[in-house]
C-alpha positions in Angstrom: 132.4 124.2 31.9 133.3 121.6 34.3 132.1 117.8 31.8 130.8 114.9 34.5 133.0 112.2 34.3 131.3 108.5 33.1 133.7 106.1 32.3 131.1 103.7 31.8 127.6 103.3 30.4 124.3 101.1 31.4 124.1 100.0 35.3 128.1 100.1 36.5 128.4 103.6 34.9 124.9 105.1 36.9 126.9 103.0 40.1 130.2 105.2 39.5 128.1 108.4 38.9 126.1 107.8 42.3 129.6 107.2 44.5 130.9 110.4 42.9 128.0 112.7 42.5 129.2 115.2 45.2 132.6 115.6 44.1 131.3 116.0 40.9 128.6 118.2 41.6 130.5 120.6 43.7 133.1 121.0 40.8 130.8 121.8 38.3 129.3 124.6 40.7 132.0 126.5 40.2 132.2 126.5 36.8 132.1 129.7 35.6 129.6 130.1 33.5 126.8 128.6 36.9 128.6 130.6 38.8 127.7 134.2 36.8 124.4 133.0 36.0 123.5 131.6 39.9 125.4 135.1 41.4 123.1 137.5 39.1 119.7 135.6 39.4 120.4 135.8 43.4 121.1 139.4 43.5 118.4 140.9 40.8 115.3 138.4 41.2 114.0 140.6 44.1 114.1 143.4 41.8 110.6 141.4 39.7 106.9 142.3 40.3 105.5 140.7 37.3 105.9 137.9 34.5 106.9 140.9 32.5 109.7 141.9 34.6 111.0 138.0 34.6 110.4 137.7 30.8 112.5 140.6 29.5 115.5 139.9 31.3 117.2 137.0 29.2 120.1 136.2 32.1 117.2 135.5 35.1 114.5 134.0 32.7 117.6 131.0 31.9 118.4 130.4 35.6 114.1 130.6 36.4 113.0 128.0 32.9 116.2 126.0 33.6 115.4 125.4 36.8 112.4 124.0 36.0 113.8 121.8 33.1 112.3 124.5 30.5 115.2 126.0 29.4 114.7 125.2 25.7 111.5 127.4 26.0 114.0 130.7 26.6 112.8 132.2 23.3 108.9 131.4 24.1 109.0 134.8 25.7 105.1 135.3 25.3 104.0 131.7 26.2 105.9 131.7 29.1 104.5 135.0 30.5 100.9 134.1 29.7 101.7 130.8 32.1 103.3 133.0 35.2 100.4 135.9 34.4 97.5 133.0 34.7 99.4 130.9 37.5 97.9 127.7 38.8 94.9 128.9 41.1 92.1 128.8 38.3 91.2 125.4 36.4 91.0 126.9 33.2 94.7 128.4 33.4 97.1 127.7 30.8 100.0 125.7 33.2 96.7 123.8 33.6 95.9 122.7 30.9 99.6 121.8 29.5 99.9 117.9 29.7 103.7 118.6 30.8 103.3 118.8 34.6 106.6 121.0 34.7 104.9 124.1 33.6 102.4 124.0 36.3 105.3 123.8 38.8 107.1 126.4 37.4 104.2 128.7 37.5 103.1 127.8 41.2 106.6 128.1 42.4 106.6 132.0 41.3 103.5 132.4 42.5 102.4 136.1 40.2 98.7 135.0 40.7 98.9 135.0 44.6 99.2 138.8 45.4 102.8 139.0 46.2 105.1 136.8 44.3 107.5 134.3 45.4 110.5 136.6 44.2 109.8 139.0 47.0 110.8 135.7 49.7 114.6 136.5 50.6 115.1 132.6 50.1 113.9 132.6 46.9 116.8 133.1 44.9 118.8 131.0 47.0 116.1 127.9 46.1 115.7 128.4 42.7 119.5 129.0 42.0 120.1 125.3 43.8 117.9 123.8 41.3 119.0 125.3 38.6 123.1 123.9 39.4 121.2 121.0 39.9 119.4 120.6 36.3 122.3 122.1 35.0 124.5 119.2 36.0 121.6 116.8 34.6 122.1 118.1 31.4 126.1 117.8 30.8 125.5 114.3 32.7 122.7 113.7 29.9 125.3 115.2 26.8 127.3 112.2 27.3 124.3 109.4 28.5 120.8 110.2 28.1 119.6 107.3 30.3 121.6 108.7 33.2 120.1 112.0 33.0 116.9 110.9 33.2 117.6 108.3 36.3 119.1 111.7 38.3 115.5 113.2 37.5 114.3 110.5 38.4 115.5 110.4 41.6 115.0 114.4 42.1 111.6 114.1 41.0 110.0 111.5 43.2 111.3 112.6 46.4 109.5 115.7 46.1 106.4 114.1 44.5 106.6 111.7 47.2 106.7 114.3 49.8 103.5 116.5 48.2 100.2 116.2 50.0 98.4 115.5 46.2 96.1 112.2 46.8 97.8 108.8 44.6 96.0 109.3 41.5 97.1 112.7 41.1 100.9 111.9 42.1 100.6 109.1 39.4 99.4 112.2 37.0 102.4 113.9 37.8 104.5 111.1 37.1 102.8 110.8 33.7 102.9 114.5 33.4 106.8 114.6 33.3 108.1 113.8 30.3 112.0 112.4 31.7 109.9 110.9 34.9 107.7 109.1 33.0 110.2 107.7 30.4 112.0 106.1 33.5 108.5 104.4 34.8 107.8 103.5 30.8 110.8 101.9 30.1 111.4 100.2 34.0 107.6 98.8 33.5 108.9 97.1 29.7 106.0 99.4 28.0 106.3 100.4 24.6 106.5 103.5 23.3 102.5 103.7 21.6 101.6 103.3 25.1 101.0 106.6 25.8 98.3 106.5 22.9 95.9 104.4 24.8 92.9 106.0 27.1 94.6 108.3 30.5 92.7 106.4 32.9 93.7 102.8 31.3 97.4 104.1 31.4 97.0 105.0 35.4 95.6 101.5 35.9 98.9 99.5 33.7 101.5 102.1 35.4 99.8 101.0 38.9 99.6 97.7 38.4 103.0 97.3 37.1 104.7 99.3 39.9 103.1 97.0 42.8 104.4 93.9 40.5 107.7 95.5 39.7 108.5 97.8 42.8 106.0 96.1 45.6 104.2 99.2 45.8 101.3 101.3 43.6 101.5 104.8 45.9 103.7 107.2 44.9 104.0 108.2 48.4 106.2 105.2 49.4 108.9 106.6 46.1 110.9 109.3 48.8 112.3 105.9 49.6 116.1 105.4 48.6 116.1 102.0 48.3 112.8 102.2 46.3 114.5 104.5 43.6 117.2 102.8 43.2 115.2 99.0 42.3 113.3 101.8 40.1 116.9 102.9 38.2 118.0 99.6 38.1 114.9 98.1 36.1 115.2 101.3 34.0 119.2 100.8 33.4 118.7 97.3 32.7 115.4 97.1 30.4 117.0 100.2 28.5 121.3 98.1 27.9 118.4 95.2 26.9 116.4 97.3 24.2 120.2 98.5 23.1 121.2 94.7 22.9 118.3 93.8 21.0 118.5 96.5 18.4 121.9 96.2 17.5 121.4 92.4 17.1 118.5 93.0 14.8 121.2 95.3 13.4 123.8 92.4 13.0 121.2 89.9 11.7 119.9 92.1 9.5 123.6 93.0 8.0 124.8 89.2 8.0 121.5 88.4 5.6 122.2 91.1 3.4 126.2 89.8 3.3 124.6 87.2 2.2 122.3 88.0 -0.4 124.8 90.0 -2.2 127.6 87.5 -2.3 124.9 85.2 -3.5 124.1 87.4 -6.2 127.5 87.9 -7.3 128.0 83.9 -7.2 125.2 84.3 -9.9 126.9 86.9 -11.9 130.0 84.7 -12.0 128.4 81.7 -13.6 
């Protein structure tokens, strides 16, 4: 498997990985490994009628939940059907109800509660394969830097949030939905982390309010904007090197004092 190269971290690393992302993406394609995986979910996914079908074939249930950013739920084998059996058309169903917004994407995009599923579309495949590559590549970018793997969903995300005919509010729940998007907007917007335990309405108001102070906008509509996404990386890059700074200072501060309580000490000892 093809490993992304970053020769640096924080802001001038996410600026190499943005001038070489192409290059970089169209070797790791070809790795192997995507290469098997993307070939067989292509040629067999038009061979599934129901969540059954998708579930108990291990090889197209990785390339389907990875595409999706769910691949650690592979072994979830009954969850996973119940969310493509119940699909996204009734409010009560299960993708529903899950406060991770992924689940209700990945259960609309196969579509088992609409009469004929979206595995019987010749195209299908062809999508789903693309996104997978594409998460695929997050995730050995995000084995060697977190922070950068979560600025490349960041940018995947938005642009198709942005695009969706959803009104602002419910974009903004999306945003919040997704666990890697919303850490982004979190840490860009200097909240803390027991922000999320406050009321959901209170957070939609701070996230809104924050993004017209921070990014000169609150509608999620105006984030398919390139330039937009990348003042929204940067303020994530930087705030996150900051939080990195700060800890290992307290880090060194706290080290120094302890130097020098225990020389202190063994001044003592020597008397």
């Amino acid at each position: 498997m093809f490993t992304p190269v970053l020769p640096y971290t924080g802001y001038a690393g996410w600026a190499f990985l943005e001038r070489t992302y192409e290059a970089q993406r169209e070797t790791f394609d070809k790795s192997p490994l995507i290469t098997r995986d993307t070939e067989y979910f292509e040629a067999n996914i038009g061979n599934v009628d129901t969540p059954e079908d998708l579930v108990s074939d291990r090889r197209l249930l990785r390339v389907a939940l990875g595409a999706f950013g769910l691949g650690d739920d592979i072994n979830n084998r009954y969850f996973i059907q119940k969310v493509l059996e119940e699909g996204t058309l009734e409010e009560d169903a299960l993708a529903l109800r899950i406060s991770d917004e992924r689940y209700r994407e990945f259960a609309e995009a196969f579509g088992f509660d609409r009469g004929t599923p979206s595995t019987k579309i010749s195209t299908f495949g062809a999508e789903i394969a693309e996104q997978f590559r594409r998460q695929e590549f997050e995730i050995a970018v995000g084995d060697q830097d977190e922070t950068m793997r979560f600025a490349l969903n960041a940018q995947r995300a938005l642009g198709e949030i942005a695009g969706s005919e959803s009104g602002t509010d419910t974009k903004w729940f999306r945003i919040m939905g997704n666990p890697p998007l919303r850490e982004v907007f979190q840490t860009a917007f200097g909240l803390p982390a027991s922000f999320g335990q406050i009321d959901l309405d209170q957070q939609l108001e701070v996230f809104k309010d924050r993004s017209e102070q921070i990014l000169g906008t609150d509608d999620p509509a105006d984030f398919g904007d390139t330039e937009l996404q990348e003042k929204l990386v940067r303020s994530y890059m930087l705030r996150d090197q900051l939080q990195d700074i700060t800890v290992a200072s307290s880090g060194l501060i706290a080290q120094t004092l302890l130097a020098g309580a225990v020389s202190f000490l063994d001044s003592l000892r020597e008397r």
